[in-house]
C-alpha positions as CSV (number, residue, x, y, z in Angstrom):
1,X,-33.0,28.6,-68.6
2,X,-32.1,29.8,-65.1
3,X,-28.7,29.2,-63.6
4,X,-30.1,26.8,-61.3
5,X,-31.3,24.5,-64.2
6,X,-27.8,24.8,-65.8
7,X,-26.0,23.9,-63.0
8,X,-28.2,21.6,-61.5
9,X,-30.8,19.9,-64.5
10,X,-32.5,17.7,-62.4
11,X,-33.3,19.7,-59.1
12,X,-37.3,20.6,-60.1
13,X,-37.5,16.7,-61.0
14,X,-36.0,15.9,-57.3
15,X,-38.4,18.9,-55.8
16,X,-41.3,17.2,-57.7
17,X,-40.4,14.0,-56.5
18,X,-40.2,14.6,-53.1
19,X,-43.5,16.9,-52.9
20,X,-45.6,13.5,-54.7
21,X,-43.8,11.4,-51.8
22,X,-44.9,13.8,-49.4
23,X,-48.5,13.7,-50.9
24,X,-48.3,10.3,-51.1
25,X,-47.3,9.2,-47.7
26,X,-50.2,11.5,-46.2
27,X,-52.5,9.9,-48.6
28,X,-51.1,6.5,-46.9
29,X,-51.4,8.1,-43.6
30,X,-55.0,9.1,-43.7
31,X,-55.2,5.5,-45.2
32,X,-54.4,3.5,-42.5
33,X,-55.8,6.0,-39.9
34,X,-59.3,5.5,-41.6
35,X,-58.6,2.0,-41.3
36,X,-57.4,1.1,-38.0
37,X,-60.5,3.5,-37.0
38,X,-62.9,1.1,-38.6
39,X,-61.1,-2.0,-37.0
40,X,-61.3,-0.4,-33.4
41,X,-64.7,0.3,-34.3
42,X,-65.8,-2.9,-35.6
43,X,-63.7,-4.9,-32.7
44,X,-65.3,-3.0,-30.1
45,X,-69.2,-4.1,-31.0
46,X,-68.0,-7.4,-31.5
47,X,-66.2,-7.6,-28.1
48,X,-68.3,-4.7,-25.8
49,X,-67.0,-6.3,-22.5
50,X,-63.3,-5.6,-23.5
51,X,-61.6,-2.4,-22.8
52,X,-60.5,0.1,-24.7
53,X,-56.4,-0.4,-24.3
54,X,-56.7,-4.3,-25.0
55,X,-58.7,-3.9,-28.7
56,X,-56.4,-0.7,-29.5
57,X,-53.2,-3.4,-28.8
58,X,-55.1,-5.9,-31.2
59,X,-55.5,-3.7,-33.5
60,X,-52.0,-1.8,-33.7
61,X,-50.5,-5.1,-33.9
62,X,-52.1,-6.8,-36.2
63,X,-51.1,-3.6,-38.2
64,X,-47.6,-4.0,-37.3
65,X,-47.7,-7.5,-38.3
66,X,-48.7,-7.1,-41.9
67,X,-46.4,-3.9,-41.9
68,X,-43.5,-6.3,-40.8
69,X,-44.5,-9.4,-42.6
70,X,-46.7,-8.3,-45.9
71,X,-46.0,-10.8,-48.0
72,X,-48.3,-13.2,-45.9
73,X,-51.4,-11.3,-47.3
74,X,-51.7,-11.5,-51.1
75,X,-55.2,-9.8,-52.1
76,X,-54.9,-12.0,-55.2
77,X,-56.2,-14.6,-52.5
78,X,-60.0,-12.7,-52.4
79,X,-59.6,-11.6,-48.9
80,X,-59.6,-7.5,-48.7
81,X,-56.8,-6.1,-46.6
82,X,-59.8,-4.6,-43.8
83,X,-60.7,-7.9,-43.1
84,X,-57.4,-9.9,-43.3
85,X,-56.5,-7.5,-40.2
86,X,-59.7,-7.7,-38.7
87,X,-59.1,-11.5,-38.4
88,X,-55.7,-10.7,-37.1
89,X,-57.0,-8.5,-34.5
90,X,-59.6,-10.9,-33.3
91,X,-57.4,-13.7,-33.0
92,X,-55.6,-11.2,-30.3
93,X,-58.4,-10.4,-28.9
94,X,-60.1,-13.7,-28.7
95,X,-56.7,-15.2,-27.1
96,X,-57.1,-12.8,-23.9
97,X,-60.5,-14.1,-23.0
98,X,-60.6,-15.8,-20.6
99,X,-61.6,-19.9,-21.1
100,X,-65.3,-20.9,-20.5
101,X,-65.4,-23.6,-18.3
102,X,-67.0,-26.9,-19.6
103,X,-70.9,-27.0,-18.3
């Protein structure tokens, strides 16, 4: 056993430990990139008339939202995550439209 181990037992399990945070929070990272790319994706078909800054703001909040407030979204519910934010987003966007007047 090398001095380091005798003096301090536990400082490969804190080593380890960080390095799987580290993997895990890039794991996360790419995550929620490949996600948020999807939702800019999907928002910008559905609204082609917006711009680019407004559907990235719907989309970044929405994120923040669920980041902020996650216990409003419970998957046990049958809604996937993707589309629980896509609603999200589109609600933002849908809200800066401007209203059709009645024909």
């Amino acid at each position: 056993m090398s001095n380091i181990h005798r003096l301090h037992p536990h400082s490969h399990t804190r080593k380890t430990s960080r390095s799987r945070k580290r993997k895990d929070n890039a794991q996360n990272e790419a995550v929620a990139k490949e996600l948020l790319g999807w939702l800019f994706e999907t928002l910008s078909e559905q609204f082609p008339t917006m711009d680019e800054e407004s559907i990235s703001e719907a989309v970044t909040g929405a994120y923040r939202y669920h980041l902020n407030n996650s216990a409003d979204f419970d998957s046990a519910d049958g809604l996937p995550l993707e589309f629980y934010l896509l609603y999200s987003a589109t609600r933002k966007l849908r809200s800066r439209l401007p209203l059709r007047e009645a024909a």
